[in-house]
N, C-alpha and C positions, 0 to 999 in steps of 0.2 A: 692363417692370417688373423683369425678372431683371437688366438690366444697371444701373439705378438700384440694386436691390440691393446688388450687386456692389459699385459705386463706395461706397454708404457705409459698406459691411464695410469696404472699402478705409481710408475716411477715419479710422476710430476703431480699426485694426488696430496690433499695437504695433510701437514703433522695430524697425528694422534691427536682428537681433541676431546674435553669433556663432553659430555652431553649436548644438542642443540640448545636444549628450553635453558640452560646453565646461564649465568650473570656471567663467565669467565669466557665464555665463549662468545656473546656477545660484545663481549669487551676487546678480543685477541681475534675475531674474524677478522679481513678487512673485505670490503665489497668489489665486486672484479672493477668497476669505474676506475676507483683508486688506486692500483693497479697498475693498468693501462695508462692512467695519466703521469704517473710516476714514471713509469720507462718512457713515455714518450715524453717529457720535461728533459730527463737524461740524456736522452739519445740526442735532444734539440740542441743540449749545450755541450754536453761532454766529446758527445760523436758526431758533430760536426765540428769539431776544432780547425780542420783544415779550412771548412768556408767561411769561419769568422776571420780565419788568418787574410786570406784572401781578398776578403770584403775591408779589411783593417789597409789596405796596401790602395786600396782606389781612391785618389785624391778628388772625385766628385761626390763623394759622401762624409767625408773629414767634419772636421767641430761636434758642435754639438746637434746639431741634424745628422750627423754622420752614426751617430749614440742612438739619436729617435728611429732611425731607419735600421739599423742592426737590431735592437732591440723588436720593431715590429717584424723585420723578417726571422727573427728564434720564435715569436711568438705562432708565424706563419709556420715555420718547420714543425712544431712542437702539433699543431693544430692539424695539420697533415699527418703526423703520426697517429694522432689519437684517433682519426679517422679512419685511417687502414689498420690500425689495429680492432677498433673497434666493431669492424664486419668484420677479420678474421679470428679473433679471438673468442671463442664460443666455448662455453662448459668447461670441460676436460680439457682442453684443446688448446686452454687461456695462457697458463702457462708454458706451454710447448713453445707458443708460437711465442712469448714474448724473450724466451730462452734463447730461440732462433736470430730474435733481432737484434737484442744484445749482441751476440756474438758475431751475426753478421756485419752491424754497426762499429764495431770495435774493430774488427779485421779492415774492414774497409779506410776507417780512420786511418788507421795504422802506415795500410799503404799508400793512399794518398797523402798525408804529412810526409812520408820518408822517400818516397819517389815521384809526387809531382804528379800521380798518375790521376784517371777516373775512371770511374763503373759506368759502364756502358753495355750495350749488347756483344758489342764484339770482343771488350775484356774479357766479358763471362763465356763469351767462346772459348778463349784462349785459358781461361784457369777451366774448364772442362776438358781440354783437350792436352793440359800439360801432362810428362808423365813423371813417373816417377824422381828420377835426377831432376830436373827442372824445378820439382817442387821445391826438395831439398835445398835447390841453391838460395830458397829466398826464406827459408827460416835459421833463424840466432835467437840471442839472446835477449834482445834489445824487443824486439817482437814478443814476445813470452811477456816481459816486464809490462811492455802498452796493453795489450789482452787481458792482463792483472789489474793497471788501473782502471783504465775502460771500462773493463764489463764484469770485474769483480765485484766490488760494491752493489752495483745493482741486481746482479745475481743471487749474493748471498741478501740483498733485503727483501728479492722474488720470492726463494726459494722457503724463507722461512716465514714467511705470511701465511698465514690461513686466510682461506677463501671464504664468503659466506653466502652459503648455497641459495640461489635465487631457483623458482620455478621458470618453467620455459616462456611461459607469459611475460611472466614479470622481466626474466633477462633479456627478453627479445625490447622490452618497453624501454628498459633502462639502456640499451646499446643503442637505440632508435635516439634517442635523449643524448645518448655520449656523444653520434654521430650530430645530427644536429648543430649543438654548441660546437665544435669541432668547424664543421663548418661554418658557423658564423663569428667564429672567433678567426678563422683564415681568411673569410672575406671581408671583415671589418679590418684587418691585419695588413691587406692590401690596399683598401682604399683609404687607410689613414698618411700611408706615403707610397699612394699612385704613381705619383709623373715621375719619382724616385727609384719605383721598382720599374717600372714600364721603359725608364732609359738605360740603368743599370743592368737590365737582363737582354735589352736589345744588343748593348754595344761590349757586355761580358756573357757571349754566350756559354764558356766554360761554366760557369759558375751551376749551369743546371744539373747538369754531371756530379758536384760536389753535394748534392744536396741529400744527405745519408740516414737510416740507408733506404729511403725512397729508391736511391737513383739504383742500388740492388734488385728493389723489386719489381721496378720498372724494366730492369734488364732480362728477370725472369720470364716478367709476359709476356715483352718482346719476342724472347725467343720460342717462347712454348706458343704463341701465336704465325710463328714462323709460315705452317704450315698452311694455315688458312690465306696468307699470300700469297704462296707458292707451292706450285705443285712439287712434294719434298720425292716423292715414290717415282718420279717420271725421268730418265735421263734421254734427252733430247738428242736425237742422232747428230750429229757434227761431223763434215767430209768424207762420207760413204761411199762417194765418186773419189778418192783421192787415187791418183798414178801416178806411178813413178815417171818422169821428165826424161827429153831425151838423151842426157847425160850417161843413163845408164846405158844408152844402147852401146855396146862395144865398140861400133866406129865412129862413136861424137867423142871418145874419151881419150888421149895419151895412156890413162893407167885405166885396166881391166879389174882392177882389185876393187873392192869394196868399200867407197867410206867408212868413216868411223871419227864420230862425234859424242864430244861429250859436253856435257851442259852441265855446269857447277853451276846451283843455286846456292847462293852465299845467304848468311846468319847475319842480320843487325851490322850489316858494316855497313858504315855512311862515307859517302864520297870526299866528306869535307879532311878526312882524315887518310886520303890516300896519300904519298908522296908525287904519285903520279897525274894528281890535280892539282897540284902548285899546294899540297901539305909542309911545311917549313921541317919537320922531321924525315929523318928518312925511315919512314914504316915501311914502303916496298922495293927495298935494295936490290933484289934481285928480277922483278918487274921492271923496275927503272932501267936497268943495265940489258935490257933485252932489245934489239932494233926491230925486231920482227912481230910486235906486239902494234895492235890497235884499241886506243882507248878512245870512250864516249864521254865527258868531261858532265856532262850534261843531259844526268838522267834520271830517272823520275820513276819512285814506286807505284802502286794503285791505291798500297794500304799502309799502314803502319804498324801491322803485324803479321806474322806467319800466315794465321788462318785466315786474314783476309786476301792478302797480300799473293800468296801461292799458288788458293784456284784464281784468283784474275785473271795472275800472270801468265798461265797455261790457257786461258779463254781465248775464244776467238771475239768474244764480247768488246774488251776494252771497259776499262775502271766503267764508266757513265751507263752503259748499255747494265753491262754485270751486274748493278748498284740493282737495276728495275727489273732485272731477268724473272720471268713466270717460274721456270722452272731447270734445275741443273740440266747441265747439259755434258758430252761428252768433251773430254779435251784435247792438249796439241800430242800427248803419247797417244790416244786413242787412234788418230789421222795419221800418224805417221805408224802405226799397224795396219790399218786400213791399205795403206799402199805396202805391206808385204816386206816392211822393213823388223828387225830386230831389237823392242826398245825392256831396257834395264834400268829398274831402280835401286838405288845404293843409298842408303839411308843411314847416316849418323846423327840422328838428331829426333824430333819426336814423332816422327811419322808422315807421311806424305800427304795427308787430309784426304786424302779418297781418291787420289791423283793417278795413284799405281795399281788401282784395283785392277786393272781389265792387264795390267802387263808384268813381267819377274820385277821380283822385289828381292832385295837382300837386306837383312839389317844387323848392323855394325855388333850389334849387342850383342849378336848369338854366336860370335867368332872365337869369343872368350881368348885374345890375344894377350899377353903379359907383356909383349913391349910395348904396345899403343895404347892397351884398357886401363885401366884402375877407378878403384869405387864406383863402380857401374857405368862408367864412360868412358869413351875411347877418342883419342886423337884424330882428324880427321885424314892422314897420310895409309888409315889404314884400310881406307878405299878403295886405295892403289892395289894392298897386300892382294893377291890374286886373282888381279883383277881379269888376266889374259884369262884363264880357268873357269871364271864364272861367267863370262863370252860363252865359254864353250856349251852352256845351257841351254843359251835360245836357242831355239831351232833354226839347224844349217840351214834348209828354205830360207827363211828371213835372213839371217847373217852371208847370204851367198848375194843380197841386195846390198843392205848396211845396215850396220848399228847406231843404237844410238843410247848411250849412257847419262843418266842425271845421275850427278853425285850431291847429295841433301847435306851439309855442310852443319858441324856444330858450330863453325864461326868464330862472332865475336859473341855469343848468348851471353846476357847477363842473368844478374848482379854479378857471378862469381867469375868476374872477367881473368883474374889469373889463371883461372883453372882452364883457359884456355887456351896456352902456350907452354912448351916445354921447357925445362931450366936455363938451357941453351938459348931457347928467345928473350931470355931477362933482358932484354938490351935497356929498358927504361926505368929506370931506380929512383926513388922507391916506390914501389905499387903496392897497391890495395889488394890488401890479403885477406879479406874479408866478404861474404856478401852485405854485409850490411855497411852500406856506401858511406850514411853518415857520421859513421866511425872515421870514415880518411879526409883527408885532404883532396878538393878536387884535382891538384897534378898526383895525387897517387892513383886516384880514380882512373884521370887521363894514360897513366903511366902504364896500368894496368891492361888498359883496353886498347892499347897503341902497342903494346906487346901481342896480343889476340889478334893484331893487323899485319904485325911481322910473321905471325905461324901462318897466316891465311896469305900472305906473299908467297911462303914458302913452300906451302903448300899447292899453291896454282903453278910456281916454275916445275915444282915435282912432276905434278899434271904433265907439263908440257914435255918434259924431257921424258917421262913413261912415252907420250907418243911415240915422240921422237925415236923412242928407242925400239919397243915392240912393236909397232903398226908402221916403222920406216919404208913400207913397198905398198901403204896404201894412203890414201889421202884423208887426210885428220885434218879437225881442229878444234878447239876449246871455244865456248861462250861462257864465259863465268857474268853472274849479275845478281845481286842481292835482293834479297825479298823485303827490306825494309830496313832505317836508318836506328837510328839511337838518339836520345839524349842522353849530355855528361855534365849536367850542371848548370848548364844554361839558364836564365833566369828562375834556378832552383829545382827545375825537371831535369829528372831521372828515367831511364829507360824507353820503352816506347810504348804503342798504344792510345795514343791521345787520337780523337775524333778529329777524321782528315782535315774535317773544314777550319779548325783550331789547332792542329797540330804544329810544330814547328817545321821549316826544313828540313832541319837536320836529322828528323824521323822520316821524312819522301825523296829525302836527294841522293840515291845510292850509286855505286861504281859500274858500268856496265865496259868488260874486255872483252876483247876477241884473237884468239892465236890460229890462224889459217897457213897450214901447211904449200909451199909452191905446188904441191901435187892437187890439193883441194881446190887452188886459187883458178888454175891452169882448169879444170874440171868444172866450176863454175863460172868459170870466164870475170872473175872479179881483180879490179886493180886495187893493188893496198894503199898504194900511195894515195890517191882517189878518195878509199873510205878513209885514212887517217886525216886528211884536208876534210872531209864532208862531216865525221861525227866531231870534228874539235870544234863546228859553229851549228853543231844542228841538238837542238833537244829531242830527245830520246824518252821513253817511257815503257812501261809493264805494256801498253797498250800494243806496243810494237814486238814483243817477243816472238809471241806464235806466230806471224807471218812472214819475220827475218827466219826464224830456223825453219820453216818451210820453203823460204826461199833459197836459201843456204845450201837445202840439202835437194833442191829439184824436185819440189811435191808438188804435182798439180791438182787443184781441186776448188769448188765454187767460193770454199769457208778464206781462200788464201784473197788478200787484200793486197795489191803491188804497193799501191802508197805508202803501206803500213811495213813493209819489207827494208830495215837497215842497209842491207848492202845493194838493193837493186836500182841505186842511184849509180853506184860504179859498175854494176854488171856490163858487160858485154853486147854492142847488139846484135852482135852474131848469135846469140843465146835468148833470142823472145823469151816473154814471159806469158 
């Protein structure tokens, strides 16, 4: 560890210089202040491009007070940097850390100009949690080129400065000084247009998110403070009383066979682009053509990404509770083991966030299929590829109850929306063949990700007819529902991720289906007719998942909520709950 040290004191220690006591070296030092205030000048004007964009488009700071208020808020940013740089940049350690922000502040730039997006805690979930393809889809050319403007320059004027070596006294005095003016240059900064900033930040709360890359390091202690709000090491028991219902007793049931449910959590698909929500295209041709399907018109994510969005969805919590939770807890696979059932994870995509730990997992990647795989990803049909086989896993105990199968969906994942349909789904011409969006057109964007909706149609009738066809003598059905929406351009957002309370709809309004077997229906005692009349006027949400598939499937147990249960407005009342 001390010789890793060593080497990278090494690496970021300044040129070869003459002598201290030398005139040439007084002359070629520069003092670590100046420095610091030079990157953080930088970072105030260059890497927040995207917030002056921002602040340039709000028609209550326009004219020439619109110039005085921009101006005092770069001066605010600039001020705030030199601040936090100023307590973390010590000795050895000045240049690392300033090396760090550059390149932090340039990346982040980058993505917020090109996608609309912000740094926040939960972003920096998600770029920790992405894996390897996902990465990939969001680096070009175009990215390379901004990283070169951005944080080039000020790197190579970092890197070739000499520093001039202060004693610890003395550098602690002189940071104490930077900090300081820092501070009094951000508070006089504010109060030169108060009622300015104070109504601007109230009614543009985005804008705090933009603010770079503060809002990076603020995302980091977020998270690394994580713990200290919540207990991280503790998983809280959930449904440890759960029983199977009397469904399974052999003479409450017509068929003796075992359900068998499967649960597609869908990728970034947004409601407003199904055909089967009044979408003007036809995305789901073969969803549309089906009578025996139930759609929810009106349904509603928790988060606006995977890692938020996923455990919610599986909590017994519900978005608001979830939000304040002390501590994880177990989730809806956990309960539905607890009662003796069968549950399998099939994972296409970046992992199940800790969801499947306690139950079988499979993952797509390690099938190394050639008709569904290529460049490190696989199609999602290849789910299906033996599927009956990988059944055969759980243990018959549990599978002589039911199964119950999550398929983890690559979807519609962006940027690199083509890469999500096969040649055969080109239905929509011409699409964006690129991850870097603002290279196309937004109907090539559209075109792109509207194709990603026709493989994910095609992909859930596959679904249904694998039922249909293997599981024909026992009672199936599908819940397919997405974990979060998209932008596509919309007032110039890109992708998803934006902080719920500011996000758009069309990142929370996802598609939730349901395809229930006559043998499942008859077994639950549920009318379809019933739910398809009750979910076309009722809003729906993540908050409702784990209690409809416990109720779905005859789980009884304290954590199950009836209210919260989708289909137990048409259940039966020969079938109490």
């Amino acid at each position: 560890m001390f010789t890793a040290l060593q080497r990278l004191r090494l690496a970021f220690a300044r040129p070869a210089l003459p002598p201290a006591t030398s005139p040439s070296f007084a002359a070629a030092a520069r003092h670590p202040a100046l420095l610091v205030a030079g990157v953080s000048l930088w970072l105030a004007v260059f890497g927040n491009l995207p917030l002056w964009l921002k602040l340039a488009q709000l028609p209550e700071i326009s004219g020439l007070r619109g110039w005085g208020f921009g101006l005092a808020f770069a001066m605010l940013v600039a001020a705030g940097n030199a601040l936090v740089f100023g307590l973390l940049a010590w000795g050895w350690l000045l240049k690392p850390v300033l090396v760090v922000a550059l390149l932090a502040g340039a990346s982040g730039a980058y993505f917020m100009a090109s996608y609309g997006i912000v740094i926040d805690t939960p972003m920096l979930v998600n770029v920790l949690q992405t894996d390897p393809s996902e990465a990939t889809d969001l680096l070009n050319w175009r990215m390379a080129v901004a990283l070169l403007l951005l944080a080039g320059p000020p790197l190579w004027w970092l890197l070739t400065r000499p520093v001039r070596s202060l004693g610890p006294w003395r550098h602690l005095g002189h940071s104490l000084a930077l900090c300081s003016a820092a501070l009094l240059l951000a508070v006089g900064s504010v109060l030169l247009v108060f009622q300015d900033f104070a109504s601007v930040m109230r009614n543009h709360t985005q804008l705090r998110y933009l603010i770079n890359p503060l809002n990076s390091l603020y995302a980091v202690l977020d998270l690394a403070a994580q713990p200290l709000r919540m207990d991280t090491r503790t998983l809280a028991p959930v449904g440890r009383d759960a029983q199977r219902g009397p469904s399974y007793s052999a003479s409450a049931s017509a068929s003796t066979a075992p359900p068998l449910v499967l649960l597609v959590v869908g990728e970034t698909a947004r409601a407003a682009n199904f055909a089967l929500n009044g979408y003007t295209r036809p995305t789901t041709p073969r969803l549309s053509a089906r009578t025996d399907l139930l759609n929810a018109p009106d349904a509603w994510a928790c988060g606006t990404s995977t890692a938020a969005s996923l455990p919610c969805m599986f909590s017994h919590l519900g978005r608001e509770d979830y939000q304040k939770r002390q501590s994880n807890a177990e989730n809806l696979l956990d309960v539905l083991q607890h009662a003796g059932l069968g549950v399998l994870w099939i994972d296409n995509q970046s992992g199940c966030k800790g969801l499947c730990d306690r139950v079988g997992e499979i993952n797509t990647r390690t099938l190394n299929d050639a008709q569904w795989c290529k460049d490190g990803e696989c199609q999602d049909p290849i789910m299906l590829r033996d599927l009956a086989s990988h059944l055969q896993t759980l243990p018959a105990e549990q599978r002589a109850h039911a199964t119950v199968v999550v398929l983890h969906q690559m979807g519609s994942h962006g940027p690199a929306y083509a890469r999500r349909s096969l040649p055969t789904q080109k239905q929509f011409q011409p699409e964006c063949q690129t991850n870097a969006l603002q290279q196309c057109s937004r109907e090539q964007v559209l075109n792109a990700y509207d194709n990603s909706i026709l493989a994910t149609d095609a992909f859930l009738d596959q679904a249904i007819e694998w039922l249909k066809t293997h599981a024909a003598d026992r009672p199936t059905a599908l819940l397919y529902v997405s974990d979060h929406g998209e932008s596509l351009g919309e007032n110039n957002l890109y992708l998803h991720g934006l902080p719920y309370a500011i996000a758009p709809d069309v990142q929370k309004h996802v598609p939730w289906i349901a395809w229930l077997s006559p043998a499942l229906q008859q077994r639950a005692g549920l009318d379809a007719a019933c739910l398809q009349r009750d979910w076309a006027q009722r809003r729906l949400s993540h908050d409702h998942y784990f209690h409809s598939v416990l109720g779905l499937l005859d789980i009884r147990t304290s954590a199950y909520q009836r209210t919260l249960d989708a289909f137990a407005p048409c259940q039966s009342a020969t079938l109490p709950r």
